[in-house]
ROVEX-799683 format. One record per atom (N, C-alpha, C, O): x, y, z; residue number from 1; residue in three letters. Coordinates in nm, 4 decimals. Layout:
<nodes>
+----------+----------+----------+-----+-----+
|        u |        v |        w |   i |  aa |
+----------+----------+----------+-----+-----+
|        X |        Y |        Z | NUM | ala |
...
+----------+----------+----------+-----+-----+
</nodes>
This chain:
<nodes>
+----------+----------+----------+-----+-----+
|        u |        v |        w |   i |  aa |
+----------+----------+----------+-----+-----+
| -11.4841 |   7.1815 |  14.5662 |   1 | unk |
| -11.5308 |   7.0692 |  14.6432 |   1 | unk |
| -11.6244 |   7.1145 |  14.7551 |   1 | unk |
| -11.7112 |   7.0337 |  14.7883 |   1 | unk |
| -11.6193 |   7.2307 |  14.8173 |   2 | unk |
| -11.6965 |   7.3058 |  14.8874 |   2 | unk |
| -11.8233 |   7.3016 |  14.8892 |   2 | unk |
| -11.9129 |   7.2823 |  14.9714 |   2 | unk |
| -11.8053 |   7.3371 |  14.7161 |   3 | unk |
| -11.9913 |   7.4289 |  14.6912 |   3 | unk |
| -12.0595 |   7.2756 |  14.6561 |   3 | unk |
| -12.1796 |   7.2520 |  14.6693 |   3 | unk |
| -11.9583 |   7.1769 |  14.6088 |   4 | unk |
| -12.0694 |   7.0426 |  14.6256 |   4 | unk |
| -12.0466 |   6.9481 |  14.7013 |   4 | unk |
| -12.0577 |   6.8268 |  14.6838 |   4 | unk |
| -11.9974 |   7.0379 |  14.8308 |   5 | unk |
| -12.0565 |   6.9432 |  14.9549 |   5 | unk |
| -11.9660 |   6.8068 |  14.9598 |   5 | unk |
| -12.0185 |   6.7034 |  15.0012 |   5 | unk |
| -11.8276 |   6.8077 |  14.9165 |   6 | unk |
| -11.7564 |   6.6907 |  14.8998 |   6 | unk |
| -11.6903 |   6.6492 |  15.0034 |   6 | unk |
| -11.6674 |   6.5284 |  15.0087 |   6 | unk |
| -11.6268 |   6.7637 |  15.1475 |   7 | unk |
| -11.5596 |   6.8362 |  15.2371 |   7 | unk |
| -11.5980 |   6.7701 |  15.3751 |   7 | unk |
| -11.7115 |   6.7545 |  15.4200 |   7 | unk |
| -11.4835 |   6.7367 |  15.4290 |   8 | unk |
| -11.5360 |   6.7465 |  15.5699 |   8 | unk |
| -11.4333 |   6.8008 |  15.6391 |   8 | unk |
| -11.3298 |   6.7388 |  15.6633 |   8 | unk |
| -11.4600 |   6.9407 |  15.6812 |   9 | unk |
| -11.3894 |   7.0268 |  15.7215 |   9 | unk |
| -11.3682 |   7.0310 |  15.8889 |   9 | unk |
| -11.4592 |   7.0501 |  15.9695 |   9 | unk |
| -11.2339 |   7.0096 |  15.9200 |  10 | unk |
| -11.2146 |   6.9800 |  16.0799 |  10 | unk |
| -11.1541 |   7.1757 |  16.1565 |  10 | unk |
| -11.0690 |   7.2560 |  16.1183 |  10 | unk |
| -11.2500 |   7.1757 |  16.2671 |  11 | unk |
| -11.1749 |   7.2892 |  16.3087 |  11 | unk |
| -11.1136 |   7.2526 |  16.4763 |  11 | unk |
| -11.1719 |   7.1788 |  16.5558 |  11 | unk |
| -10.9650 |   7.3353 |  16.5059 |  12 | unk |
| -10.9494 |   7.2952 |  16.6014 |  12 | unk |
| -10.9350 |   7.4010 |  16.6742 |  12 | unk |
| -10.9170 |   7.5082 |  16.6164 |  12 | unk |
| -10.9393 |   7.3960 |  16.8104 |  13 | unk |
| -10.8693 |   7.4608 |  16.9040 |  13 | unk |
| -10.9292 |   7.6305 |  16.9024 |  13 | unk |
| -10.8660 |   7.7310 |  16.8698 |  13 | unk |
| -11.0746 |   7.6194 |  16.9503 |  14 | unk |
| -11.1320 |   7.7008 |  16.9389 |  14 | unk |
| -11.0922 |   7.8058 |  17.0837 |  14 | unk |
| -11.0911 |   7.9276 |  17.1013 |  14 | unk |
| -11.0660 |   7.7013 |  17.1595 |  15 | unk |
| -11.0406 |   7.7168 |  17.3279 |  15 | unk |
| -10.9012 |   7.7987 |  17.3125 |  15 | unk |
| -10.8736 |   7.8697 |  17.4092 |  15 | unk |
| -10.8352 |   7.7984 |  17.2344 |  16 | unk |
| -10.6674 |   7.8345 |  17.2295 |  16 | unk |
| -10.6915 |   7.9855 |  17.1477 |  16 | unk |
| -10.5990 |   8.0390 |  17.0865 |  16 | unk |
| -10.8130 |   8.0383 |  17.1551 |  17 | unk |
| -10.8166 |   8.1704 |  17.0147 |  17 | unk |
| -10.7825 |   8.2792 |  17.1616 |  17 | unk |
| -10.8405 |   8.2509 |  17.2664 |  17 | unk |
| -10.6838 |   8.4043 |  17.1577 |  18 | unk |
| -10.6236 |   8.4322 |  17.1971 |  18 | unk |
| -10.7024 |   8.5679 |  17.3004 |  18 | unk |
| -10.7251 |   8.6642 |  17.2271 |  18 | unk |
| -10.7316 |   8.5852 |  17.3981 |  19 | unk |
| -10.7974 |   8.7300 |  17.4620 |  19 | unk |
| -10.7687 |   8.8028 |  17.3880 |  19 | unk |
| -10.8820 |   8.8507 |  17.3918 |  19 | unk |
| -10.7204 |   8.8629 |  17.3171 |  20 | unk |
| -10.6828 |   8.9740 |  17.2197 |  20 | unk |
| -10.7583 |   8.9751 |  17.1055 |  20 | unk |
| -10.8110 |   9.0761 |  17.0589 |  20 | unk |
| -10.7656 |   8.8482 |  17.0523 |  21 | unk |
| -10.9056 |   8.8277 |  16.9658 |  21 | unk |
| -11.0662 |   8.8715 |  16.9378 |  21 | unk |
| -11.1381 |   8.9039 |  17.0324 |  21 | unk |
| -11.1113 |   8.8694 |  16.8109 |  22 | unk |
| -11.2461 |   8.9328 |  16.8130 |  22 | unk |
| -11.3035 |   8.7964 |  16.8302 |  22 | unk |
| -11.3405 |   8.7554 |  16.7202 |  22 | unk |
| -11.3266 |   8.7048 |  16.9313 |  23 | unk |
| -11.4212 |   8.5656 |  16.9773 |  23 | unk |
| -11.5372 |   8.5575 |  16.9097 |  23 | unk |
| -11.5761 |   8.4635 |  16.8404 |  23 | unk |
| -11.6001 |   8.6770 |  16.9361 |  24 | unk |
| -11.7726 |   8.6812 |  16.8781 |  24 | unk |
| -11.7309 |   8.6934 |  16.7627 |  24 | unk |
| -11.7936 |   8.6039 |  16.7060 |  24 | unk |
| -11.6434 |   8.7606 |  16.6558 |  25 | unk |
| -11.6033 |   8.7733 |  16.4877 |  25 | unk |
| -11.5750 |   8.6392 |  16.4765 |  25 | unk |
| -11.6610 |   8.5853 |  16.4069 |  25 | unk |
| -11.4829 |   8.5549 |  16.5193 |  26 | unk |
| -11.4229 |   8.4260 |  16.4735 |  26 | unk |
| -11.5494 |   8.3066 |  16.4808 |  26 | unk |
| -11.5580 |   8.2131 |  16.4012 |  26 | unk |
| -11.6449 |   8.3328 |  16.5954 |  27 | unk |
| -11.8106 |   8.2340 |  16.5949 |  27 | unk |
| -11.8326 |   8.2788 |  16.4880 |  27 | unk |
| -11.7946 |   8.2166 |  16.3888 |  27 | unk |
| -11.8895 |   8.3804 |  16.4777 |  28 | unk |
| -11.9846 |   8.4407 |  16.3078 |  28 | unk |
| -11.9200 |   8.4266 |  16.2034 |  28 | unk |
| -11.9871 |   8.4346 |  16.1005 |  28 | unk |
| -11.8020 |   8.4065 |  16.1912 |  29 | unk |
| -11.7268 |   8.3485 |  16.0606 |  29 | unk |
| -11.6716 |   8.2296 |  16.0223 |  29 | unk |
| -11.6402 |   8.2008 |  15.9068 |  29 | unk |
| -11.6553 |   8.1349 |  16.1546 |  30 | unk |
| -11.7190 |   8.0076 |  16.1611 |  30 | unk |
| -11.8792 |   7.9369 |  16.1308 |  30 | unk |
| -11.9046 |   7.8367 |  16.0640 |  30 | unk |
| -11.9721 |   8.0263 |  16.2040 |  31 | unk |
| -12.1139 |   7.9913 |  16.1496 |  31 | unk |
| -12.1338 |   8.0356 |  16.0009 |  31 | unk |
| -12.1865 |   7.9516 |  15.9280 |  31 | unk |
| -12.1015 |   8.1474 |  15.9495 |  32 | unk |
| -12.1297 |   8.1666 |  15.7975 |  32 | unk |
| -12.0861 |   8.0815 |  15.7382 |  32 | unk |
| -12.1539 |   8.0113 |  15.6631 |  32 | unk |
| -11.9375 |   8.0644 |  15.7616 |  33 | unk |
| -11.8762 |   7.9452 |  15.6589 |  33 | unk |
| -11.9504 |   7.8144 |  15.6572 |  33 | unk |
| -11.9692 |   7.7606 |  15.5481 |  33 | unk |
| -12.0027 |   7.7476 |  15.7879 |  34 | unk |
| -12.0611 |   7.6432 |  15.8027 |  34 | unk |
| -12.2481 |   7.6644 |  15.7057 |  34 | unk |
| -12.3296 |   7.6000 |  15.6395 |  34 | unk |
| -12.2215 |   7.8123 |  15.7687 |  35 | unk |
| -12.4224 |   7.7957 |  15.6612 |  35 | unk |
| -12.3823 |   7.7606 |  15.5395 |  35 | unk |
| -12.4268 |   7.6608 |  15.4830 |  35 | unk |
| -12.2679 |   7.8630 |  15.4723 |  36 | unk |
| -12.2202 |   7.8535 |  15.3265 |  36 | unk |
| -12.2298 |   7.7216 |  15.2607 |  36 | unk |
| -12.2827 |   7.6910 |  15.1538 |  36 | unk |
| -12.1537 |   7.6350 |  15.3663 |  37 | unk |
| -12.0886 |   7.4995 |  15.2806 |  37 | unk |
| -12.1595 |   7.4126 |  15.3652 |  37 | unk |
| -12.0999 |   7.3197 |  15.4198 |  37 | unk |
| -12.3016 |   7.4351 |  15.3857 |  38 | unk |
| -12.3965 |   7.3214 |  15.5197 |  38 | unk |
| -12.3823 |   7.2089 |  15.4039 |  38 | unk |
| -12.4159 |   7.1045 |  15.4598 |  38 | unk |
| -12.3608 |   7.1904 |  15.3177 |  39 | unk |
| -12.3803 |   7.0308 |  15.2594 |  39 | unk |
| -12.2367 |   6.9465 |  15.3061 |  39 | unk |
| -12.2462 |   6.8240 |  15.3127 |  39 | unk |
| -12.1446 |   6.9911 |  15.3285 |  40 | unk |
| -12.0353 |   6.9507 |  15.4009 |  40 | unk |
| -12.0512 |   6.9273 |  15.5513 |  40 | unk |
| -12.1230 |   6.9770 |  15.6382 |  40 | unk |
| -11.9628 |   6.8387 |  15.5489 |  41 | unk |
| -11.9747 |   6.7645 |  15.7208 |  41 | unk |
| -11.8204 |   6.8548 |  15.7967 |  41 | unk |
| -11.7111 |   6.8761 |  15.7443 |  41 | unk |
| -11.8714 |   6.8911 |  15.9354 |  42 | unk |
| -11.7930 |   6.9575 |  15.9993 |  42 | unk |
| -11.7612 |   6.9070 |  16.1286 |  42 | unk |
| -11.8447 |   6.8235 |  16.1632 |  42 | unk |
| -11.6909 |   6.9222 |  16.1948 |  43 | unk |
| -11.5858 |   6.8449 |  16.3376 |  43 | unk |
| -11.5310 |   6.9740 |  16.3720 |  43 | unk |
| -11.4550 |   7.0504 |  16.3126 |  43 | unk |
| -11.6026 |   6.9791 |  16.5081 |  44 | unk |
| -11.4971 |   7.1084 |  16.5640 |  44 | unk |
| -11.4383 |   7.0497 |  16.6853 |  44 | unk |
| -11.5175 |   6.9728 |  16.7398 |  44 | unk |
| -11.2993 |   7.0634 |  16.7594 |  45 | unk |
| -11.2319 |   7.0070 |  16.8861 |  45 | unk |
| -11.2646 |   7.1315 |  16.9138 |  45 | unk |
| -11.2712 |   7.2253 |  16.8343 |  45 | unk |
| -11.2975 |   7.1320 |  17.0964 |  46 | unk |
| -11.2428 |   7.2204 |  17.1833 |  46 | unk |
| -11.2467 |   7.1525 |  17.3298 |  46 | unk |
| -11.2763 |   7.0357 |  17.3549 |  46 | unk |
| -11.2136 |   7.2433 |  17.4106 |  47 | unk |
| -11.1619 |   7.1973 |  17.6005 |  47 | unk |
| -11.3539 |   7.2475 |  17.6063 |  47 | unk |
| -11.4098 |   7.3444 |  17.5550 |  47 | unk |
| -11.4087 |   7.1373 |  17.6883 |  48 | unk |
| -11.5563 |   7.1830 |  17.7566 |  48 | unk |
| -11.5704 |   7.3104 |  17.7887 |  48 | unk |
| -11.6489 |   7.3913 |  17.7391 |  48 | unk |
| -11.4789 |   7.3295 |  17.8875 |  49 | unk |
| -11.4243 |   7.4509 |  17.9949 |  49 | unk |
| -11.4601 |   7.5557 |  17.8534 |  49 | unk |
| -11.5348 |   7.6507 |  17.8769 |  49 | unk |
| -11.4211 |   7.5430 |  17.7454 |  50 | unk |
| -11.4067 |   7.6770 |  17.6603 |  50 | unk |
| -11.5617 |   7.7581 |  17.5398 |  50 | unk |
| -11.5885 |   7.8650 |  17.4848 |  50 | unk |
| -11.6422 |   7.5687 |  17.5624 |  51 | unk |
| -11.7535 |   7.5803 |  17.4943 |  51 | unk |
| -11.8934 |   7.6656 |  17.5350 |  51 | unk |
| -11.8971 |   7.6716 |  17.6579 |  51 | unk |
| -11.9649 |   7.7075 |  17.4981 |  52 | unk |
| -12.0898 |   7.7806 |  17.5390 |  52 | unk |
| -12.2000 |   7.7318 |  17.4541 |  52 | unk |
| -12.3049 |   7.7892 |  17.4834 |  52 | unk |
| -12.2129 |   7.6448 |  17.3582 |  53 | unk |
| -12.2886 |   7.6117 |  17.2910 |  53 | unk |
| -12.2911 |   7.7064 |  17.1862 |  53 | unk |
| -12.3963 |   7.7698 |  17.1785 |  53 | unk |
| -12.2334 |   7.7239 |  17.1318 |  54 | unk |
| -12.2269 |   7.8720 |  17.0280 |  54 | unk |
| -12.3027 |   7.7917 |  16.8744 |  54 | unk |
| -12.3657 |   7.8535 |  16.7886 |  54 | unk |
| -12.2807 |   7.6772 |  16.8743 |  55 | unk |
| -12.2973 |   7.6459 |  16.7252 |  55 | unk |
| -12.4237 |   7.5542 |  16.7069 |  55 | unk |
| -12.4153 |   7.4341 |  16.6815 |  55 | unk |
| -12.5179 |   7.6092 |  16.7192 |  56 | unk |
| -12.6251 |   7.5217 |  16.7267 |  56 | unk |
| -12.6885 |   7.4108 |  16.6274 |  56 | unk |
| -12.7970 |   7.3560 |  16.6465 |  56 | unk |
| -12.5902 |   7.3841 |  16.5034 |  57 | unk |
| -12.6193 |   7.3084 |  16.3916 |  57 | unk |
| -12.5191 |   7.1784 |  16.4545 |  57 | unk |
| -12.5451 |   7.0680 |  16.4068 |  57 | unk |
| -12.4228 |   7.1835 |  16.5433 |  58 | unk |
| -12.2927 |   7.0674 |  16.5724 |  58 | unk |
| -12.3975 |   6.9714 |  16.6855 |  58 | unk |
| -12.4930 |   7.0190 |  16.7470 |  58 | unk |
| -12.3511 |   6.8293 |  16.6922 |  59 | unk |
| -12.4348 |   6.7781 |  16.7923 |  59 | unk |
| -12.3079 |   6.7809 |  16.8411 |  59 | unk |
| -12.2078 |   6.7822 |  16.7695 |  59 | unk |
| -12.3077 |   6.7820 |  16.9821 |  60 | unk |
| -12.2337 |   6.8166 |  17.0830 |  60 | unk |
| -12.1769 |   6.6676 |  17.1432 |  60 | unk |
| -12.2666 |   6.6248 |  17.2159 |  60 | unk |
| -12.0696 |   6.5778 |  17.1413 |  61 | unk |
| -12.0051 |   6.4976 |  17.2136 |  61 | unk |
| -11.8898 |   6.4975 |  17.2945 |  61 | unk |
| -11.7952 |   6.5630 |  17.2507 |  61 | unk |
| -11.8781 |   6.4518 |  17.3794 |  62 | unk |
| -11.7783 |   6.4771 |  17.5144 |  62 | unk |
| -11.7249 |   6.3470 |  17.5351 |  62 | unk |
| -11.7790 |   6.2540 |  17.5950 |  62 | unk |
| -11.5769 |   6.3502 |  17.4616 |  63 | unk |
| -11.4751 |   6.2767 |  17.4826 |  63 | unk |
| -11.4546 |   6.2309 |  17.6018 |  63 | unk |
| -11.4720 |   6.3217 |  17.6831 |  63 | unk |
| -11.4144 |   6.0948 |  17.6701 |  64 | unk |
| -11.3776 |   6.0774 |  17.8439 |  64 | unk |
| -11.2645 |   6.1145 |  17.8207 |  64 | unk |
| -11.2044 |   6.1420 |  17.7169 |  64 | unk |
| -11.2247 |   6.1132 |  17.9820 |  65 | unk |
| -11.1186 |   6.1284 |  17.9978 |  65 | unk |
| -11.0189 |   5.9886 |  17.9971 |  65 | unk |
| -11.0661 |   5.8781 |  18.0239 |  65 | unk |
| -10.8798 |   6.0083 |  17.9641 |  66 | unk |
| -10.7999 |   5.8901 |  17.9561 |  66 | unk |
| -10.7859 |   5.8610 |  18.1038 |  66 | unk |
| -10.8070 |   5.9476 |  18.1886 |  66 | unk |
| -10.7365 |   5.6919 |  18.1434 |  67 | unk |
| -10.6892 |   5.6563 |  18.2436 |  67 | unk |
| -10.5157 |   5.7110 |  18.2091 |  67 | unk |
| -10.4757 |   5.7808 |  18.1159 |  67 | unk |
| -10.4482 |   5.6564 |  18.3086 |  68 | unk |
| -10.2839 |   5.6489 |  18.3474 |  68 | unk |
| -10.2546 |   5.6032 |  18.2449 |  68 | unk |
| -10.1954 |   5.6803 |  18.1694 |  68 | unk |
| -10.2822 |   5.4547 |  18.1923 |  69 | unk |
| -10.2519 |   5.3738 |  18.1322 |  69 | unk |
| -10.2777 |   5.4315 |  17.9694 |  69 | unk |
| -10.2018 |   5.4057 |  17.8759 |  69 | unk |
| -10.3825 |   5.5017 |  17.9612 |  70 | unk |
| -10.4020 |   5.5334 |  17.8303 |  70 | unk |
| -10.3474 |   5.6537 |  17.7936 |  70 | unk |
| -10.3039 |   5.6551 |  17.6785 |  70 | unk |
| -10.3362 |   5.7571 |  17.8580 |  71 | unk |
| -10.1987 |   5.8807 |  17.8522 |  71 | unk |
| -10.0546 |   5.8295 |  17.8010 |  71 | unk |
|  -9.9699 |   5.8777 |  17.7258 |  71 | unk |
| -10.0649 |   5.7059 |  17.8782 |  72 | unk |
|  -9.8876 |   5.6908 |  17.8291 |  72 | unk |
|  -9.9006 |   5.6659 |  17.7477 |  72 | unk |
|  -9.8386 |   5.7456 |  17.6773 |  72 | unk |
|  -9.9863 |   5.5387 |  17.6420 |  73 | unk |
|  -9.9878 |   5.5210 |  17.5198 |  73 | unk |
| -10.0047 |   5.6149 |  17.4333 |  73 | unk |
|  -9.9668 |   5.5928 |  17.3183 |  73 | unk |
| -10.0511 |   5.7127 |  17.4585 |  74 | unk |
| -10.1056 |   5.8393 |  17.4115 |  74 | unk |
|  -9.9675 |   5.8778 |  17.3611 |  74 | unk |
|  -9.9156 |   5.8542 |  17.2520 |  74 | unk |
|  -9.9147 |   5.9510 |  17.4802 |  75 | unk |
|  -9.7923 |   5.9815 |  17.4936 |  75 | unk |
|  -9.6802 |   5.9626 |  17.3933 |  75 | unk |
|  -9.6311 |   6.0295 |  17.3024 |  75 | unk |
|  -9.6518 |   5.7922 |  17.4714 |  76 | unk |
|  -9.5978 |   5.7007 |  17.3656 |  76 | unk |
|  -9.5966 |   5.7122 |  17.1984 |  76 | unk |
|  -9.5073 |   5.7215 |  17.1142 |  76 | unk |
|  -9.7495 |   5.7063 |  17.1949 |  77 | unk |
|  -9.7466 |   5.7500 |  17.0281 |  77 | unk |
|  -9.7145 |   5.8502 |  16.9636 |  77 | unk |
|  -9.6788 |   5.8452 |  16.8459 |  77 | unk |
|  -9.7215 |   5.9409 |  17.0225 |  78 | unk |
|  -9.7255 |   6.0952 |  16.9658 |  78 | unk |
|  -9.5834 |   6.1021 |  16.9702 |  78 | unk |
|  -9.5428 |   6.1794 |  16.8834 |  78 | unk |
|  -9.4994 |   6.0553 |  17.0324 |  79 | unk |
|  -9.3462 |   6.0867 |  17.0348 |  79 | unk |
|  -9.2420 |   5.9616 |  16.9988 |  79 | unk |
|  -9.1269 |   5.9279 |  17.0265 |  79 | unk |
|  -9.3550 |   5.9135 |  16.9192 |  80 | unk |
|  -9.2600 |   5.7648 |  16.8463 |  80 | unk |
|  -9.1859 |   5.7626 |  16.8277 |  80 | unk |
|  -9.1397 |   5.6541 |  16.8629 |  80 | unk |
|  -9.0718 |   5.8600 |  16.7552 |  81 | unk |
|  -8.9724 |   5.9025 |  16.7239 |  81 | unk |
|  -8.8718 |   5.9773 |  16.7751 |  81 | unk |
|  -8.7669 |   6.0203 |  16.7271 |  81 | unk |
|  -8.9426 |   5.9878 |  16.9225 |  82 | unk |
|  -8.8229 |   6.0628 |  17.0373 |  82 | unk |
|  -8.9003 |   6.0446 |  17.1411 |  82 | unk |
|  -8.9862 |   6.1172 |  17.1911 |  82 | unk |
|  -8.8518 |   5.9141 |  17.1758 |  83 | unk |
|  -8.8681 |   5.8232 |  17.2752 |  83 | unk |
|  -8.8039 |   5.9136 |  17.4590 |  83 | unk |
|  -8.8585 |   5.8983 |  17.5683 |  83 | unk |
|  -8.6927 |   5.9902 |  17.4317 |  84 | unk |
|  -8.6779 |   6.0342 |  17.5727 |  84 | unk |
|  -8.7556 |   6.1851 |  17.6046 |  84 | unk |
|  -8.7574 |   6.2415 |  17.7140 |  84 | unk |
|  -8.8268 |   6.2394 |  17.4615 |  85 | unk |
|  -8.9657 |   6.3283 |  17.4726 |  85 | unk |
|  -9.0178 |   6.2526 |  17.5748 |  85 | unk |
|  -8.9983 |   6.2586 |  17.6962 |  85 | unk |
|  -9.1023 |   6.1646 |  17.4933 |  86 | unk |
|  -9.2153 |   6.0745 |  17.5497 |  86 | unk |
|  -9.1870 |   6.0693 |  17.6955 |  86 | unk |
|  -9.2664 |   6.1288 |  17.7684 |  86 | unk |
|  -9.0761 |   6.0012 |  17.7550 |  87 | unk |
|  -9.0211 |   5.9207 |  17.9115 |  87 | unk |
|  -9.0617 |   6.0584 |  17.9772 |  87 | unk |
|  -9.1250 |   6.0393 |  18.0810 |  87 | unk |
|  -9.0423 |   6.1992 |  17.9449 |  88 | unk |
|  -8.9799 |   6.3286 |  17.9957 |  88 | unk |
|  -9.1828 |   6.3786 |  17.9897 |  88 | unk |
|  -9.2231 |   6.3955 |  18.1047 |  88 | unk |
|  -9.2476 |   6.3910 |  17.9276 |  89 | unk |
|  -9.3738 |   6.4366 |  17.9035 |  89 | unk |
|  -9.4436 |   6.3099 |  18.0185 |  89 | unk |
|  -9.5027 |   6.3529 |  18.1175 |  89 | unk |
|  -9.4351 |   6.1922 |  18.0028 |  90 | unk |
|  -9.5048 |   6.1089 |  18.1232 |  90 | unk |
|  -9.4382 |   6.1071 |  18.2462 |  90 | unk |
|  -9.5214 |   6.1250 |  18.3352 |  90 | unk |
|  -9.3446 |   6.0957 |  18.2832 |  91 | unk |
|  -9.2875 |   6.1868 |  18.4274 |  91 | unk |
|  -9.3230 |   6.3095 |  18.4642 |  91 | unk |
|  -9.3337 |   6.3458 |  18.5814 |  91 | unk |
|  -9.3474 |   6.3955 |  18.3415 |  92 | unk |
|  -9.3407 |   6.5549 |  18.3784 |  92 | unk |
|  -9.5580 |   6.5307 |  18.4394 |  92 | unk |
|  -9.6140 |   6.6190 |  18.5045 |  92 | unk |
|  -9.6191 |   6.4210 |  18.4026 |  93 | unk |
|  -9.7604 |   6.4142 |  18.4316 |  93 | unk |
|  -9.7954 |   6.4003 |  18.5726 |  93 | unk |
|  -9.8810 |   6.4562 |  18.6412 |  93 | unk |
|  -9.6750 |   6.2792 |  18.6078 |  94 | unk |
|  -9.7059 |   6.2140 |  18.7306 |  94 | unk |
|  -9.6690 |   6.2805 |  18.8348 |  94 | unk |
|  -9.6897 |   6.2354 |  18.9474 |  94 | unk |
+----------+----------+----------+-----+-----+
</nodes>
């Protein structure tokens, strides 16, 4: 599905790759893969704070930031299923 471009390949958490890491190896093997499979659509997440513009084929967009109100829902959702998570993660904010 790759080689015909069927793919839309998400990468995350570029910001989280570890000081111990080869950074400049993990860009260049991110950019090859992306030249490789350029007929595929790509999404990379990272924290601003962590970006340098490294990938010059990505158009670059900057998420806002949430209000109060939209954290908790946030929150809320992500811990649908353990509701005193959730109460304990939006207290632990404020």
């Amino acid at each position: 599905m790759l080689r015909q471009g069927n793919c839309l390949v998400l990468f995350d958490g570029l910001d989280e790759v570890s000081q111990e890491a080869n950074l400049d190896g993990i860009i260049r093997d991110i950019r090859d893969f992306t030249d490789k499979y350029s007929d595929n659509q790509f999404v990379m997440s990272c924290r601003v704070a962590a970006y340098n513009h490294w990938f010059e084929r990505f158009t670059d967009v900057e998420m806002a930031d949430f209000d109060e109100k939209q954290i908790e829902t946030f929150v809320k959702n992500w811990f649908r299923s353990e509701p005193k998570t959730a109460d304990e993660c939006i207290t632990l904010k404020r």
